[in-house]
C-alpha positions as CSV (number, residue, x, y, z in Angstrom):
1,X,0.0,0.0,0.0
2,X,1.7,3.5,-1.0
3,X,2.0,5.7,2.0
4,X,-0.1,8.9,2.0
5,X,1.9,12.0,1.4
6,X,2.0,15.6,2.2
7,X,4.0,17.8,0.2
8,X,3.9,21.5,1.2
9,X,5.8,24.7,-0.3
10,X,5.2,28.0,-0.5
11,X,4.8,29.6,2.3
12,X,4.6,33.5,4.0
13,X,8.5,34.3,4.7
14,X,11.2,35.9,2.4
15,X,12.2,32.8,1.0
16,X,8.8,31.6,-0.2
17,X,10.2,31.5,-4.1
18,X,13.3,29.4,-3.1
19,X,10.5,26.8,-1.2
20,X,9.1,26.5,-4.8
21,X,12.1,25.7,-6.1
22,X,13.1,23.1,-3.8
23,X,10.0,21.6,-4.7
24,X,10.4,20.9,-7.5
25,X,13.8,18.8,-7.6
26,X,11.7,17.0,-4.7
27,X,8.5,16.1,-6.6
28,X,10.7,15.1,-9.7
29,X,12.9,12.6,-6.9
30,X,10.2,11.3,-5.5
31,X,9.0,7.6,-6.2
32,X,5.5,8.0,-7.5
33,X,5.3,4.0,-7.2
34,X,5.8,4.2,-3.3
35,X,3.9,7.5,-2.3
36,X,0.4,8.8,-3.1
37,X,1.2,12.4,-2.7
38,X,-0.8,15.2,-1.6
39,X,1.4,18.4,-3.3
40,X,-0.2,21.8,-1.2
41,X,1.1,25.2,-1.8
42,X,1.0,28.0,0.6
43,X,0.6,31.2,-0.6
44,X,2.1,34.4,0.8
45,X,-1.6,35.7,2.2
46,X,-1.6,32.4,4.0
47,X,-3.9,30.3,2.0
48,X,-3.5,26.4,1.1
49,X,-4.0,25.4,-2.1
50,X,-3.8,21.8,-3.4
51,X,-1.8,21.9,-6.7
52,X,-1.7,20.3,-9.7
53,X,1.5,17.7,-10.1
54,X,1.4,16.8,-14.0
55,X,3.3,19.6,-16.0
56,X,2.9,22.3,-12.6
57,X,6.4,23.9,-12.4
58,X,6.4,25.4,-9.0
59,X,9.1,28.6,-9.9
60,X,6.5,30.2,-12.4
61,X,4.1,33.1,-11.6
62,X,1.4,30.2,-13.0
63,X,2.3,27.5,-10.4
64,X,-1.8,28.0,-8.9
65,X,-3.6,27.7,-11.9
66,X,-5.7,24.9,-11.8
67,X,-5.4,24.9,-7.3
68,X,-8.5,23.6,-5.1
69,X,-8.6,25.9,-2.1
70,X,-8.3,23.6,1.1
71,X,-11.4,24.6,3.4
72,X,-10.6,22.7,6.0
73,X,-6.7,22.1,7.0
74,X,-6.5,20.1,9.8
75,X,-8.8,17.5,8.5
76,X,-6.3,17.5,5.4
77,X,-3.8,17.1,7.9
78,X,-5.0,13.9,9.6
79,X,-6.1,11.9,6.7
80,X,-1.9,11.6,5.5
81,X,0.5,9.5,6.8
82,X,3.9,11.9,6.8
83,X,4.1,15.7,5.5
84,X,7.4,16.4,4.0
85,X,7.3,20.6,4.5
86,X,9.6,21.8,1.9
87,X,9.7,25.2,3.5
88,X,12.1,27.8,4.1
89,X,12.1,30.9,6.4
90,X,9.6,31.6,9.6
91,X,6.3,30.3,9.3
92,X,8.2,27.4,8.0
93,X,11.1,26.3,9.5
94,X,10.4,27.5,12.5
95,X,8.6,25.7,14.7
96,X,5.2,27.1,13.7
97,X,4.1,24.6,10.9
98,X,6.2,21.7,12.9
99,X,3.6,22.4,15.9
100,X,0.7,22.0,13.6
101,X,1.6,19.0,12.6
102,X,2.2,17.7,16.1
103,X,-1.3,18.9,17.1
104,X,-2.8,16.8,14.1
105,X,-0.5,13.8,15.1
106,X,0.8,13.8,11.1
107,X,4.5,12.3,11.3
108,X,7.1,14.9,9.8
109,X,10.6,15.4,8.1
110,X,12.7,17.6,9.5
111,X,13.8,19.1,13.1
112,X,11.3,19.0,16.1
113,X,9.2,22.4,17.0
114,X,12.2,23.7,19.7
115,X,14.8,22.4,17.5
116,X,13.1,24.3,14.4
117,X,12.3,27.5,16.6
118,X,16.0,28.2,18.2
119,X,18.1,27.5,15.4
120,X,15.6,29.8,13.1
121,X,16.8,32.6,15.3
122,X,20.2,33.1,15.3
123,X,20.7,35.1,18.0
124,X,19.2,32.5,20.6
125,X,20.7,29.7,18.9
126,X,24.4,31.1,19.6
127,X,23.5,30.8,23.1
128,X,23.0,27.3,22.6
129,X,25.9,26.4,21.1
130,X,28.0,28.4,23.2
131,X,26.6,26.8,26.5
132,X,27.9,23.3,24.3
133,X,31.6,24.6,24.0
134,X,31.4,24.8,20.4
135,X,32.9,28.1,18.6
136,X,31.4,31.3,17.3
137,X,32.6,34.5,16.0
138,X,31.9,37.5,18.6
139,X,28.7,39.2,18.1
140,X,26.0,41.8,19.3
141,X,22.5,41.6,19.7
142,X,20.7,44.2,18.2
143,X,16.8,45.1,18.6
144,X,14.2,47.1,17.6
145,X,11.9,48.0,20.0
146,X,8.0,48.3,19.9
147,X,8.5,52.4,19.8
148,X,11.0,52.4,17.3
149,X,14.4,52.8,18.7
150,X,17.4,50.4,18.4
151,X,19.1,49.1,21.2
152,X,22.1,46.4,21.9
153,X,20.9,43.6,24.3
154,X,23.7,42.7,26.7
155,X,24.3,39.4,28.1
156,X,22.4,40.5,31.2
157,X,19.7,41.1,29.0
158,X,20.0,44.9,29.9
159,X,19.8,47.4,27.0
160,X,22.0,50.6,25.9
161,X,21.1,53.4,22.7
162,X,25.0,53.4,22.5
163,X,24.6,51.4,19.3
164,X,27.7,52.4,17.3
165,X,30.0,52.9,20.2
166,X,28.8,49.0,21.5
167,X,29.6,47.5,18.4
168,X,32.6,49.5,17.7
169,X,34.4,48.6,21.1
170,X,33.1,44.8,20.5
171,X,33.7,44.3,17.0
172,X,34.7,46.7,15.4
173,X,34.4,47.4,11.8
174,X,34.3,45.7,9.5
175,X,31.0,43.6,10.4
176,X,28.1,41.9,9.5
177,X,24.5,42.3,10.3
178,X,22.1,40.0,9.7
179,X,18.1,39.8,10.4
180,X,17.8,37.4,13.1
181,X,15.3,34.9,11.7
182,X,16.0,35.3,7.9
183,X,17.4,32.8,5.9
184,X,18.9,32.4,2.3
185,X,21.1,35.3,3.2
186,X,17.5,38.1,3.1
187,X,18.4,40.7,5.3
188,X,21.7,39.9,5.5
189,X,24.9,43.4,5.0
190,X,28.3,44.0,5.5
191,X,29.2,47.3,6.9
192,X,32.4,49.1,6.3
193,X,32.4,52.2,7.7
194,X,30.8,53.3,11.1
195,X,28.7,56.0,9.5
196,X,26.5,52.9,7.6
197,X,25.9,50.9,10.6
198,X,22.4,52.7,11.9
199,X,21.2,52.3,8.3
200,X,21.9,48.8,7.3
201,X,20.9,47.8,10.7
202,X,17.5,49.9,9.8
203,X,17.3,47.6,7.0
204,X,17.9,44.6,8.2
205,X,15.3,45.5,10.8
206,X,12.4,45.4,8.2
207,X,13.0,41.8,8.1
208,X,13.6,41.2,11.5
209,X,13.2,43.3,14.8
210,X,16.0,41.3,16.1
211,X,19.4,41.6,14.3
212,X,22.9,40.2,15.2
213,X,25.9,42.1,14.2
214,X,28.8,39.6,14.0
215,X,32.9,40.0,13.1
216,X,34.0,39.8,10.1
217,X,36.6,37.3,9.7
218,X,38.5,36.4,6.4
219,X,37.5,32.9,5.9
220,X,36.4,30.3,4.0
221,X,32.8,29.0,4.2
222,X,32.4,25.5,4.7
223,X,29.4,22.9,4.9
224,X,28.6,19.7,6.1
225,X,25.2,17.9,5.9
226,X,23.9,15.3,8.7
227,X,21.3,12.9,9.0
228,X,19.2,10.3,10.9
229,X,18.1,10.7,14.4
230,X,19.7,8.8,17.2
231,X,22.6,7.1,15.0
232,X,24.2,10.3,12.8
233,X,25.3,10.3,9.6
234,X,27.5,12.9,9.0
235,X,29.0,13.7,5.0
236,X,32.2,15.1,4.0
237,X,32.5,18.6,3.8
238,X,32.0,20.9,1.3
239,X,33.4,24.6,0.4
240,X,31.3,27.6,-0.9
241,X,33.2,29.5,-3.3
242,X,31.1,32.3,-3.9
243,X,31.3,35.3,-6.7
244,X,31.4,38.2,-5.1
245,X,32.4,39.4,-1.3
246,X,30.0,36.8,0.5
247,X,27.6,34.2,0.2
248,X,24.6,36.4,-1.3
249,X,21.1,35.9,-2.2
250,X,22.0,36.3,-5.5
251,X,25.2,34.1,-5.3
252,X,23.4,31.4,-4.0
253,X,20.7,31.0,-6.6
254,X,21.1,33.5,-9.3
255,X,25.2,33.9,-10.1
256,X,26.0,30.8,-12.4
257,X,29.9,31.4,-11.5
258,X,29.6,30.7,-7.4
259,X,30.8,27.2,-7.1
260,X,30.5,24.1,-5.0
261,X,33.2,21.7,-3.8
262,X,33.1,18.8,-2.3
263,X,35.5,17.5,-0.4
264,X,36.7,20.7,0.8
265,X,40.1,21.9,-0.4
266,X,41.0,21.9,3.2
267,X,43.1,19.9,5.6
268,X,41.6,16.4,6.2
269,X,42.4,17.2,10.4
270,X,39.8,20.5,9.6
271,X,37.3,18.8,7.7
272,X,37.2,16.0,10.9
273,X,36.9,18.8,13.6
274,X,33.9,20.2,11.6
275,X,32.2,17.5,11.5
276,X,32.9,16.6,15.2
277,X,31.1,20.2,15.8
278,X,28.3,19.3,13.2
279,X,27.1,16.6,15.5
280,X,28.0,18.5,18.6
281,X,25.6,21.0,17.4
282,X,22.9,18.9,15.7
283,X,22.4,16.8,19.4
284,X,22.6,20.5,21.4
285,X,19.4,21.4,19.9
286,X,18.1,18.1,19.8
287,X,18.0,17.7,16.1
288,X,16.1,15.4,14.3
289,X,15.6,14.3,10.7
290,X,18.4,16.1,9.0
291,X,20.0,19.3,8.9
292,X,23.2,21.1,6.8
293,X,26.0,22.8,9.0
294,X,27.6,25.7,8.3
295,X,31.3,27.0,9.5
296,X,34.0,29.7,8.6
297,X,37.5,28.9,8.8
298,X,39.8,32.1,9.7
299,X,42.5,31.9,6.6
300,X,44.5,33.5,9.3
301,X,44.2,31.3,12.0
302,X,42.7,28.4,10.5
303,X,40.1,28.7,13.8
304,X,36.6,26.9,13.2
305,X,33.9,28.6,13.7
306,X,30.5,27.6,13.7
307,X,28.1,29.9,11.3
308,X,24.7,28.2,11.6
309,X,22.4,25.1,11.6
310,X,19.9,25.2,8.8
311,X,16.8,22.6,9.8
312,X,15.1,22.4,6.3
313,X,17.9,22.9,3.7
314,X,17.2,24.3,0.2
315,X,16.5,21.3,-2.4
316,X,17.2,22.7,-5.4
317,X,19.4,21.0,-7.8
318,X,22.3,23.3,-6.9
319,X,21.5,23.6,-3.4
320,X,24.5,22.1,-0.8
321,X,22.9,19.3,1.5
322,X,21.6,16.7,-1.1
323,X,24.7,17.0,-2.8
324,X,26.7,16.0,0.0
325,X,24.7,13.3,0.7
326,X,24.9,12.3,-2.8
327,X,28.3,12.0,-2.2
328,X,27.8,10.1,1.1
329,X,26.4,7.6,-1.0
330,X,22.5,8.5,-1.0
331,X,20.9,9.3,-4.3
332,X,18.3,12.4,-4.4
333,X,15.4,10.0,-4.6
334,X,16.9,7.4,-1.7
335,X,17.8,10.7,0.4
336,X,13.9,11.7,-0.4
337,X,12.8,7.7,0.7
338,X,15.2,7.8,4.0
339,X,14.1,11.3,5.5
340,X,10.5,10.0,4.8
341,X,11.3,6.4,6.4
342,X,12.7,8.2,9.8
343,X,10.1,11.1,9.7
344,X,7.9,9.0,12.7
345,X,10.9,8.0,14.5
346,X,10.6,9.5,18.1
């Protein structure tokens, strides 16, 4: 008997385009022989749509055409087996769509609701992985309050108008800032010069009212992808070479020469202390399902530093995490079949 479903993309975040494309690489993966699927698309007002699956490519302006509204969600919910959310960004990674599902008892892929929540927010999840002894760059919490204003948060969770002059005397410039809770790198500036800092923080506030400024370290960006649940399967790493200062938006999807490499043109001793962190990091939030690591290595140093955990990796047929586990050993369809497989693992 094939196994009953869900498929859900979309969604109301920044990232809601990128969902779409994942989708598609993981409705072309996916066994039609094993799985009656349910494909639903969330649109950014909120509303779920069932979609069409013949000939429907998800990335064009056309991908409802054809769509049944879903009056009545939870009962779509509780008549599947699994869901398999193919979301990026809040709303959909984290924690908010995960608790639905555990109120309608549906198994799911991916990270668990607290999992999903603190490493969505990057500010909270440093304090995570700091309490587990695992490395960061130096950083400031930034936030905008209810009236307005922008303030740093100390550790003591006390806060100071002395933006500029916090970050200055803890960072110094240059820096980063990046919206909290964004992903795909939305939200997400380097600063230069002092005078820029209350505007790009400003901007990175309309995605975000909380912002982290971080160092900026010469490094090389590395990823490693893990998987399973209580037994971890960790993949080699791999090494962003982006076009262009950082890893961008547009670097990421849209710049054909930003490369990929896999393994890492790092030392082999590196490339095993990453991925000691990777499942350091993936068991301090109590990760389930699968999630890719990211890390900088200081060129200067050759320091690790852990960057971030993303719960619900892009799919798309460039994106990092299936192809490391491709070169694991799993294939995009038997990655697909083993994330559903452990989806009701407790």
């Amino acid at each position: 008997m094939k196994k009953k479903l869900l498929v859900v993309c979309g969604g109301q975040s920044s990232e809601h385009s990128i969902s779409r494309i994942s989708c598609n690489s993981v409705m072309k993966h996916l066994d039609k022989d094993k799985y009656e699927i349910t494909l639903v698309g969330i649109a950014k007002d909120g509303k779920w749509y069932i979609l069409k699956q013949e000939d429907n490519d998800l990335s064009k302006d056309t991908w409802l055409d054809g769509a049944e509204v879903v009056e009545g969600v939870f009962d779509l919910l509780r008549s599947q087996d699994v869901a398999f959310p193919v979301l990026h960004g809040l709303y959909g990674e984290d924690g908010t769509i995960q608790g639905l599902f555990e109120l309608a008892q549906l198994p799911y892929v991916g990270c668990r609701v607290f999992a999903s929540s603190a490493c969505m927010d990057k500010i909270f999840a440093k304090k995570v992985f700091e309490s587990a002894g695992i490395p960061q760059v130096k950083s400031v919490y930034v936030k905008k309050r209810n009236d307005g204003r922008l303030v740093v948060v100390e550790k003591d969770m006390e806060e100071t108008e002395e933006v500029e002059a916090s970050i200055m005397k803890e960072l110094g410039m240059p820096c980063f800032i990046k919206a909290s809770r964004s992903g795909s790198s939305v939200g997400c500036y380097r600063c230069d010069k002092v005078e820029d800092l209350l505007p790009k923080l400003e901007e990175a506030a309309k995605y975000d009212t909380h912002v982290v400024v971080e160092e900026c370290v010469d490094c090389i960006e590395l990823e490693t992808a893990v998987l399973g649940n209580d037994d971890i399967i960790v993949s080699r790493v791999g090494q962003i070479m982006p076009h262009g200062e950082f890893y961008t938006f547009e670097s990421k999807y849209e710049d054909a020469e930003s490369k990929t490499c896999i393994p890492a043109k790092v030392d082999e001793e590196i490339q095993e202390q990453i991925r000691k962190y990777a499942v350091r990091a993936f068991k301090a939030i109590d990760g389930h399902g699968l999630s890719r690591v990211d890390f900088f290595l200081d060129k200067k140093t050759n320091h690790v530093y852990l960057n971030e955990i993303n719960t619900l990796p892009g799919f798309t047929s460039i994106s990092m995490y299936p192809q490391l586990m491709e070169d694991y050993g799993y294939s995009y369809s038997e990655l697909l079949d083993k994330l559903i497989e452990i989806a009701d693992e407790n």
